[in-house]
Structure formats: C-alpha cells, structure tokens
C-alpha positions, -999 to +999 in steps of 0.1 A: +000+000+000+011+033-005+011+062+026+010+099+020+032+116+042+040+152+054+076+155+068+077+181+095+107+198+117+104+218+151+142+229+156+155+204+136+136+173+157+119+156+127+092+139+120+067+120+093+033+128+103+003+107+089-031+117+084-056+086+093-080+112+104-097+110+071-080+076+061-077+047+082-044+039+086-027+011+112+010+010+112+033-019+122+061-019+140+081-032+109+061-008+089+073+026+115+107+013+114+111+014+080+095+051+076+120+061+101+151+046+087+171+072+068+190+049+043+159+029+031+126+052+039+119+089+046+141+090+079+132+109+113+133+110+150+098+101+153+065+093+133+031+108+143-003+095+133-027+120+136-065+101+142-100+113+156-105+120+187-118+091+214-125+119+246-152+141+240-131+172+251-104+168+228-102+180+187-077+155+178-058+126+191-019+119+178+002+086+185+041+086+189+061+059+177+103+059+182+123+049+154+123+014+168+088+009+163+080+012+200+053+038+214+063+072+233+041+091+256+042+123+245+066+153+224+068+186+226+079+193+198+056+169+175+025+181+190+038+213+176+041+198+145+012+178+144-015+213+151+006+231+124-003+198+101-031+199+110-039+239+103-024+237+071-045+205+058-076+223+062-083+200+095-090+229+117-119+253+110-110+284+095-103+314+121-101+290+151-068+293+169-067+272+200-073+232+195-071+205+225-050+174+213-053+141+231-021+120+240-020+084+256-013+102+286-040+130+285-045+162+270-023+191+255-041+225+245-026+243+216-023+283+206-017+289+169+004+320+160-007+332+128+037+345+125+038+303+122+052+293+163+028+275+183+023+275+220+016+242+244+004+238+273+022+210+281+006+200+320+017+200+353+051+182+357+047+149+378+071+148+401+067+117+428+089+091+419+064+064+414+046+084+389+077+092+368+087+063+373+121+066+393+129+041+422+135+063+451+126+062+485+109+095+487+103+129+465+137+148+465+146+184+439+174+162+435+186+123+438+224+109+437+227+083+411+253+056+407+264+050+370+293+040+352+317+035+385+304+076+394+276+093+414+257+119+394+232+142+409+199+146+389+163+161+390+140+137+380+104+147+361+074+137+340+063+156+312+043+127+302+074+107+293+102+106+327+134+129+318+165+129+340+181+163+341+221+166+351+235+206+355+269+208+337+298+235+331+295+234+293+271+212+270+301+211+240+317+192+261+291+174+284+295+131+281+262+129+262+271+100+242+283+076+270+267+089+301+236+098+288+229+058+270+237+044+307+215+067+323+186+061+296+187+023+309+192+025+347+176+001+366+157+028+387+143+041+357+121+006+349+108+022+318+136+040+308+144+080+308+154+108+286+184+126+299+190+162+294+225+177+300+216+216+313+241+244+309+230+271+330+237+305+317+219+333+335+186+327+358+165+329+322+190+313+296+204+277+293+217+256+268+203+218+266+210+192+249+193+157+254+199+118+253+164+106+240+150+072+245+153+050+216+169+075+196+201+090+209+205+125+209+185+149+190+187+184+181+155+192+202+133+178+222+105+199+233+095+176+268+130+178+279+136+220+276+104+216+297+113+192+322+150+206+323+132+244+335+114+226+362+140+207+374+164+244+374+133+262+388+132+237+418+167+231+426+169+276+425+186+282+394+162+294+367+132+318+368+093+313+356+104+321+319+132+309+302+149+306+271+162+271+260+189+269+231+191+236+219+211+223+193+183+228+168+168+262+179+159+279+209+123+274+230+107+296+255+093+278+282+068+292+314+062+274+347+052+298+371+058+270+401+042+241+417+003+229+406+010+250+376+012+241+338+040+245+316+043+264+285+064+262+258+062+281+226+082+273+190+085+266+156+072+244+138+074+235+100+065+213+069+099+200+050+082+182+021+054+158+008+053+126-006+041+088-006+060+057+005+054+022-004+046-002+030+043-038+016 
C-alpha cells in the first residue's frame, strides 16, 4: 500500500506525520521502522499519526512511535508539528486558533500563532517518583545516582514521558554519548528515561541538549527544555520564563511553580510531501 506523508521539523527534531483522520491507517512496528530509517525510507526521530479523537473534550488525538517501532508518551515538539499539520491541511476550522490534542497520557491545549510558532500547554510536571517512574525512596529536587563507576546528581520529572536532568559546566563538552545511554537504561528508571544535559547561563537562559530514549540524541526535544526548566526552577537556578537553546533552535518555556502548567512556545514546519510504499 502506498502512505502519503508530510515531513515536518520543530528545531530540527523531525518527524513524518500521517493523516488517518480522514483515512484509516494502522502501522506496524516493521512498517514505523522502515518510515523512520534514513538509508531505506523517509528517515526521522519520530512518526506521528494523527487520528480522531476518542474523549469528548479533545479535537484530535496523535500517536508517537520511536524509530524502533516502540510507542512514546508524548513530544513537545511533534505536537507542535502535528497542530501546524493539522492547520495547514484544512483539519481545523477556518479562524479558530486554540485546538485541545489528546495523548495516551491525557490532553495538551494548543495556541496557533498566525507568525507560524505554536504554543503548548504541556501539563503539570509529575514529580513523585512512582509516577515518573524513578525508584527512590521519597520525593527529593534532587537524587544521587550511581552510573558507570560515578555518582551523578539529577532532577528527575514527567512531562508525560520521565526525563533525567544533570546541570553541567559546558554542553560542548558534556558526556552525552556515553553517560547519557547508561543513564537512559538504569535500573531505577524501569521504563527507561530521557536525559537532558543543562548548561545554565543566567537565571532565564540555558543551553540543553538531550539523550532521548530509543533514539540518541537529538537536536530538540520539546518535553526535555520543559522538564530541564522545572528541574532548574526547583533546585533555585532558573526563573518562571526561560529561554532554552538547543542544538536545533531555541524554546521559551513558562512554569510559574508548583500545581502550575508548563508552556512552551516554538517553531514548527512542513519540510516536504510525498508517498512511500509499505508492503
């Protein structure tokens, strides 16, 4: 069968987003791995599927899948991606500007900017350990970790998908590519973690860059600028509003404190169109 596609960025995280809310569609996890390959398909970090709606508040629901073929919880940056697919396919009516998105894990409200960024709401962060999930014996801002023969200090949060957040001196030289792999598959994270790398420049500018599950680093990752401001905002280092360059592009994310939502706005964009073959 043959798929049309949209390929999307949001700071150069990618992503093939598929419309089976006016086709039905049903993916594989053979079928998602070989979309995501970028020798043999269309290649990106993740592919959406953008369906109706099952909860009676929500517009639209979207599904995640890794390049692996396994399922993620949520993304910042696709859900950006996804409303601005969505906009531009003549999905949403004409003048409306706010749309409420459903994800495995709940709901995500959406602004669109008629300039082209889009604004999330992307929840209140979880942060009990059970909930993330992170084995520890009680909530902490921060929890000493034992990896790779060292102890690492780390905030640990849910943005609807758990993130591990470590401060360092300088990202250019942070040990993203062997820490941040051992971290991802602790044994206290039991479904395994994003880990962000955070570079704290001035109380409302940091650099990020993040170690994403099943897929390595990236050059953004929406969830983890959000979870790496609320992990800075509770240990004392960040303010409400704060500007996250990643490798890709910068964000601006908003968490006014504790029982509040966060906010993060950004860019989002359509690359190119086209069909692929699944057999």
């Amino acid at each position: 069968m043959k798929v049309h596609f949209t390929k999307m960025q949001g700071l150069g995280n990618d992503f093939v987003v598929i419309d089976a809310v006016r086709q039905p569609v049903e993916l594989s996890p053979e079928q998602i791995r070989h979309i995501a390959d970028r020798r043999y398909g269309v290649g990106c970090d993740q592919v959406l599927l953008a369906t109706p709606a099952r909860r009676s508040q929500a517009d639209f629901r979207y599904l995640i899948f890794n390049p692996d073929g396994s399922q993620a919880e949520h993304c910042g940056n696709g859900v950006r991606c996804l409303a601005r697919f969505l906009d531009d396919h003549g999905l949403v009516p004409a003048g409306r500007h706010e749309l409420v998105i459903e994800t495995v894990n709940g709901l995500s409200r959406v602004r669109l900017c008629d300039d082209g960024p889009v604004t999330v709401d992307m929840g209140a962060p979880v942060l009990e350990p059970p909930q993330i999930p992170f084995r520890a014996p009680a909530r902490a801002r921060e929890y000493e970790l034992e990896v790779d023969g060292q102890v690492v200090r780390l905030g640990a949060v849910s943005m609807g998908n758990p993130h591990a957040v470590l401060r360092v001196d300088d990202v250019d030289s942070a040990p993203v590519e062997t820490l941040g792999p051992s971290i991802e598959a602790h044994r206290r994270f039991p479904r395994r973690v994003n880990v962000g790398f955070l570079q704290v420049i001035t109380p409302s500018h940091v650099r990020l860059r993040v170690y994403e599950r099943a897929a390595g680093e990236t050059l953004a990752c929406g969830t983890g600028a959000c979870a790496a401001v609320v992990s800075g905002r509770l240990r004392g280092w960040l303010d409400d509003a704060v500007d996250v360059d990643l490798p890709g592009g910068r964000l601006v994310i908003h968490w006014p404190g504790e029982g509040e939502h966060v906010w993060m706005t950004g860019p989002a964009e359509t690359v190119f169109e086209g069909e692929i073959r699944l057999d």
